[in-house]
C-alpha positions in Angstrom: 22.6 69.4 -22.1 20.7 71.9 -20.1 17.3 70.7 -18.7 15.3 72.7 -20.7 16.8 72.0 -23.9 16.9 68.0 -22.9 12.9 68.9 -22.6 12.5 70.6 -25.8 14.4 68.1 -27.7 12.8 64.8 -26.1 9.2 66.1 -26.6 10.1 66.3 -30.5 11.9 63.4 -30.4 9.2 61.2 -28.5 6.5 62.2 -30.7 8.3 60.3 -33.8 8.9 57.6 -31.5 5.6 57.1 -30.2 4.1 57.4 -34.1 6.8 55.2 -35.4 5.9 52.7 -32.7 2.2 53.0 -33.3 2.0 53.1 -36.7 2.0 49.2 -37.7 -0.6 48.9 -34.5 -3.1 51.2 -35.9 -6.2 49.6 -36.5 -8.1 50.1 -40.3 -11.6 49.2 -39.5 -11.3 48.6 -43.4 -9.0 46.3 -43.6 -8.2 45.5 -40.0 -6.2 41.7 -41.3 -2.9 44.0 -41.8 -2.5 45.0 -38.3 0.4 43.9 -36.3 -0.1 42.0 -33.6 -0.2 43.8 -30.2 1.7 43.8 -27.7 4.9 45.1 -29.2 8.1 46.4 -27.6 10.0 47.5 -30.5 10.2 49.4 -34.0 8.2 46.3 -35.8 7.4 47.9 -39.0 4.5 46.3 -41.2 0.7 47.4 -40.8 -1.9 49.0 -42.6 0.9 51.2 -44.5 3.5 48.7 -45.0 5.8 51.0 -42.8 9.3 50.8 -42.5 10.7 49.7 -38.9 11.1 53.4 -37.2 9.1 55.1 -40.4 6.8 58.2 -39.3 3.7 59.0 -41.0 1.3 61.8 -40.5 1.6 62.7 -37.2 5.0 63.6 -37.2 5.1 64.7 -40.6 3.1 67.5 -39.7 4.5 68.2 -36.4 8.4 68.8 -38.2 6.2 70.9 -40.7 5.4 73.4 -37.7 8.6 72.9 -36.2 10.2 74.3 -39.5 8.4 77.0 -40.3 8.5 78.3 -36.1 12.2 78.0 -36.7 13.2 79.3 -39.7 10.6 82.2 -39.2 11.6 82.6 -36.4 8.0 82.9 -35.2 4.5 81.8 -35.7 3.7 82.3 -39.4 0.0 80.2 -40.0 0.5 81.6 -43.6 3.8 80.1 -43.8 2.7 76.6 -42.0 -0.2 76.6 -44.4 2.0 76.2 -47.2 4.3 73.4 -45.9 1.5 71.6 -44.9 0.4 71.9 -48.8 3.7 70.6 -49.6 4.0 67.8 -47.5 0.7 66.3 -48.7 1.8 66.8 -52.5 4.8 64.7 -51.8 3.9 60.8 -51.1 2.4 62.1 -47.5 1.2 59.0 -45.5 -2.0 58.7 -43.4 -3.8 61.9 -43.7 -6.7 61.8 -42.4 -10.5 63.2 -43.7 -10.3 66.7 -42.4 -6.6 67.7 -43.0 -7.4 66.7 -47.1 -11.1 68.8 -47.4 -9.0 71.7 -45.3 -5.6 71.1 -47.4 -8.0 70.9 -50.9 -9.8 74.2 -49.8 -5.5 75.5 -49.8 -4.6 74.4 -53.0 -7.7 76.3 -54.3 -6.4 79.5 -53.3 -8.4 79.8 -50.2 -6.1 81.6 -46.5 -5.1 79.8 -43.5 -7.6 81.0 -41.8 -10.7 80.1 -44.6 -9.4 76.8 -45.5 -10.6 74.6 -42.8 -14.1 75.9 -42.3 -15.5 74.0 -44.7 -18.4 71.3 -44.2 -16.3 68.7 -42.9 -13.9 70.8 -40.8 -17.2 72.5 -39.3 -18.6 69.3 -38.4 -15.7 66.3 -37.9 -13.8 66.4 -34.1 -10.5 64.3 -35.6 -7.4 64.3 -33.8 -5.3 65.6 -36.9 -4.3 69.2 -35.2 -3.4 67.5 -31.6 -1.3 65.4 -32.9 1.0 68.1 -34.1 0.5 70.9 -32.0 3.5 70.5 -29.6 5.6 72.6 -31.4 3.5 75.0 -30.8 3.7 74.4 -27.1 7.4 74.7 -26.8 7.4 77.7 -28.7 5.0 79.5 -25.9 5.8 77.9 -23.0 6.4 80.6 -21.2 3.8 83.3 -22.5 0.5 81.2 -21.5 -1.4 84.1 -23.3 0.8 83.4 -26.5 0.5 79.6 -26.2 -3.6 79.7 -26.2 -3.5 82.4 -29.2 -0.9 79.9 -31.3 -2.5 76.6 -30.5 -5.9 77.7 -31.8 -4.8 79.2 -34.8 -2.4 76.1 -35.9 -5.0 73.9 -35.3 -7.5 76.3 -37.3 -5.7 76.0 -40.4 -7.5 72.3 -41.1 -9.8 71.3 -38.0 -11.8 74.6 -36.4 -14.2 72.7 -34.2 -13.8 73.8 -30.9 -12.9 70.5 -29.3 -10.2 70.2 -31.5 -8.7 74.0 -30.7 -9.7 73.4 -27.0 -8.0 69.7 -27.3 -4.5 71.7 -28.2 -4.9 74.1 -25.9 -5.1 71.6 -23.3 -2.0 69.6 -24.3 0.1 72.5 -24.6 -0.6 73.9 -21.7 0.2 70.3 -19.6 3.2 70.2 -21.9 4.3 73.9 -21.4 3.7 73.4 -17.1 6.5 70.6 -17.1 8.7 72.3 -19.0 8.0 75.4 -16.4 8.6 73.0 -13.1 5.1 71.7 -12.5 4.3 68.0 -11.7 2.4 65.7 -14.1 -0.5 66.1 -11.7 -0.3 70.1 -11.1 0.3 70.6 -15.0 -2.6 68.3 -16.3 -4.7 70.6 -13.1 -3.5 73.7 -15.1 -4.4 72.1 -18.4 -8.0 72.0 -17.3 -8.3 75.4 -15.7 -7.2 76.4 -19.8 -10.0 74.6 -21.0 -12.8 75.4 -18.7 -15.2 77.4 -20.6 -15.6 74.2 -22.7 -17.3 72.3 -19.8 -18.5 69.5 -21.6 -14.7 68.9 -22.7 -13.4 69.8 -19.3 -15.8 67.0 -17.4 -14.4 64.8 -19.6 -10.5 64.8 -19.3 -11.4 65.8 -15.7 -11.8 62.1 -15.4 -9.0 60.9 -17.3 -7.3 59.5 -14.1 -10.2 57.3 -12.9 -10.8 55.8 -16.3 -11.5 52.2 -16.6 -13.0 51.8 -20.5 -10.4 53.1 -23.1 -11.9 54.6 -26.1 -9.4 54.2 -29.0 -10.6 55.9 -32.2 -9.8 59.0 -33.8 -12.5 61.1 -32.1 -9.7 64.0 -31.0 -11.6 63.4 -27.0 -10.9 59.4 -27.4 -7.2 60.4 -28.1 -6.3 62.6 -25.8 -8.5 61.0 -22.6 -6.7 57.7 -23.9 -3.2 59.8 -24.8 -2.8 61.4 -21.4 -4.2 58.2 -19.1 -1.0 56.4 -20.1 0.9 59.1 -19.6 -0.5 60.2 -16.3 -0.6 56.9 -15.0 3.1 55.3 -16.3 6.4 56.4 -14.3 8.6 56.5 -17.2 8.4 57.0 -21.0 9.5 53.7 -21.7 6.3 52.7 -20.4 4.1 55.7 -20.7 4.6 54.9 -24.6 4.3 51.2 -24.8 1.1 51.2 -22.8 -0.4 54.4 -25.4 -0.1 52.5 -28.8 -0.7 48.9 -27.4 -4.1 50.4 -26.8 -4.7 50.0 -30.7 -7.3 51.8 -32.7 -5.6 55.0 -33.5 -2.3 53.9 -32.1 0.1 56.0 -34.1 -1.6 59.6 -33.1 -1.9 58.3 -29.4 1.2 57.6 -29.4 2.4 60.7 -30.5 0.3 62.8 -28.1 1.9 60.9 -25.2 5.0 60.9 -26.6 5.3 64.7 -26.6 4.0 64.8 -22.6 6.2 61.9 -22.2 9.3 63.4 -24.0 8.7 66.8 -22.4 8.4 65.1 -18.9 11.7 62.8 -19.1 13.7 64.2 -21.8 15.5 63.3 -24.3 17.9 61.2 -22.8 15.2 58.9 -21.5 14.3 57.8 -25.2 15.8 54.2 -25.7 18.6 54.5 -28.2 17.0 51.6 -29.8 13.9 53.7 -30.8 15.3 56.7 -31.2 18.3 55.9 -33.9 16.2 54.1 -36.6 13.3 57.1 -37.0 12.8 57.7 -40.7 10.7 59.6 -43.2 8.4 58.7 -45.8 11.6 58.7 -48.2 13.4 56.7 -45.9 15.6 59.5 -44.6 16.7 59.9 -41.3 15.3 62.1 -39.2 16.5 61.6 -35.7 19.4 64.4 -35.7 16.5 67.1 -37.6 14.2 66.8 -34.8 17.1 67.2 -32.0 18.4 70.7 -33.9 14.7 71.7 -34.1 14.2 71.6 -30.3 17.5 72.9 -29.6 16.8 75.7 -32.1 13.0 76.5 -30.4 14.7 76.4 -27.1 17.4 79.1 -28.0 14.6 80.8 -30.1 12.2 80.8 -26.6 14.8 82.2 -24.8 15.7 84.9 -27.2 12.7 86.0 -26.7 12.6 85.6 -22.6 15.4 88.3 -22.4 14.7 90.5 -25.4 13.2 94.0 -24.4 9.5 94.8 -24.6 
């Protein structure tokens, strides 16, 4: 497998993982007694949502929902996204969170992609529910930095508008997109906040990632990714890039996706313990390892379709 592709496909691949891992570490302030003890090492299963060992919830839910519609659409739809997000919540969805049901609500009431989320809560909450998906997004433009800002903001519009969540994915992607164009871990997290810099309060903040003693866990979307790209700037493989993101605790499932999709973009998919990788299910218990490796070989071959079409 090409490089590129390997890229493509681990970043996909190591978001599941990193959820899956998470998941039965994430820590309920409402019923914190069902959390599994930390540290782990493997698919454990159990947790606040009685999760299968290797069973995905929100985070990558959402992320396969804008990985579908990118590839079947064969381009950035929001209308189209929209929809399966709509449809994924309708259907025994597990762990979404406050802003993605008042923007998903404001959907089913007839209101467009690009209404539904500015309602009171998605005006006012800064939750991590539109980084934790937005890789696909970042693949998709990862070489049209112009494209990548436009697509990021406008998938994470569709449920949280606040401008540290849009800047949040913008920053992500762009760290994620720099790897898969050459850059180091250090030169594309530089480039990630040079993409972000008219935020400055946001900027000085994951400017500082690096010399961060204190980890903030919760599901503030700057407590993930400060926390989210820490272990993965400061790990040397994914292995432990992930392991050292979801034994953090709080929202361990969604940190552990975000580095997972750094991580996965970083070392590739071959990098991904077997282990991990072969027991990834769905919320019907389906398996979804072999969707997620077709999806980033499809958004790779889709990228470069559009790389050497005419202008």
């Amino acid at each position: 497998m090409q490089r590129l592709e390997d890229a493509f496909t681990g970043c996909l691949v190591a978001v599941a993982v990193g959820d899956a891992l998470g998941g039965p570490v994430e820590e309920i302030q409402k019923d914190p007694c069902r959390t599994v003890a930390r540290p782990i090492t493997e698919m454990v299963g159990g947790g606040y949502h009685k999760l299968l060992p290797g069973q995905i919830t929100d985070d990558t839910e959402m992320t396969l929902c804008l990985a579908r519609s990118l590839v079947e659409r064969k381009g950035f739809d929001p209308a189209d996204i929209a929809q399966r997000f709509v449809a994924w919540y309708d259907d025994n969805q597990i762990g979404a969170g406050t802003t993605t049901r008042a923007a998903i609500r404001q959907l089913k009431a007839g209101q467009p992609w690009d209404q539904a989320g500015y309602n009171e809560k998605g005006l006012r909450l800064t939750g991590n529910g539109s980084v934790m998906r937005c890789a696909p997004a970042g693949l998709f433009a990862y070489n049209d930095l112009e494209l990548l800002t436009a697509v990021s903001r406008d998938q994470s519009r569709i449920t949280h508008p606040h401008e540290d969540c849009i800047d949040s994915c913008i920053f992500i992607n762009t760290m994620l997109a720099q790897m898969l164009n050459g850059w180091s871990k250090t030169n594309a997290y530089l480039h990630g906040l040079n993409a972000i810099s008219t935020n400055k309060s946001l900027a000085a903040q994951y400017g500082a990632i690096p010399l961060l003693t204190i980890m903030k866990t919760s599901g503030h979307v700057r407590d993930t990714v400060e926390s989210a790209v820490y272990a993965f700037l400061t790990t040397n493989t994914l292995e432990e890039a992930i392991l050292c993101s979801v034994n953090m605790g709080g929202d361990a499932d969604t940190r552990g996706a975000v580095t997972g999709a750094l991580a996965g973009a970083y070392y590739g998919e071959h990098a991904i313990p077997a282990r991990w990788k072969s027991v990834l299910v769905d919320r019907h218990d389906m398996p979804v390892y072999g969707e997620l490796c077709k999806l980033g070989t499809s958004l790779y071959e889709l990228t470069q379709h559009r790389s050497t079409s005419p202008k």
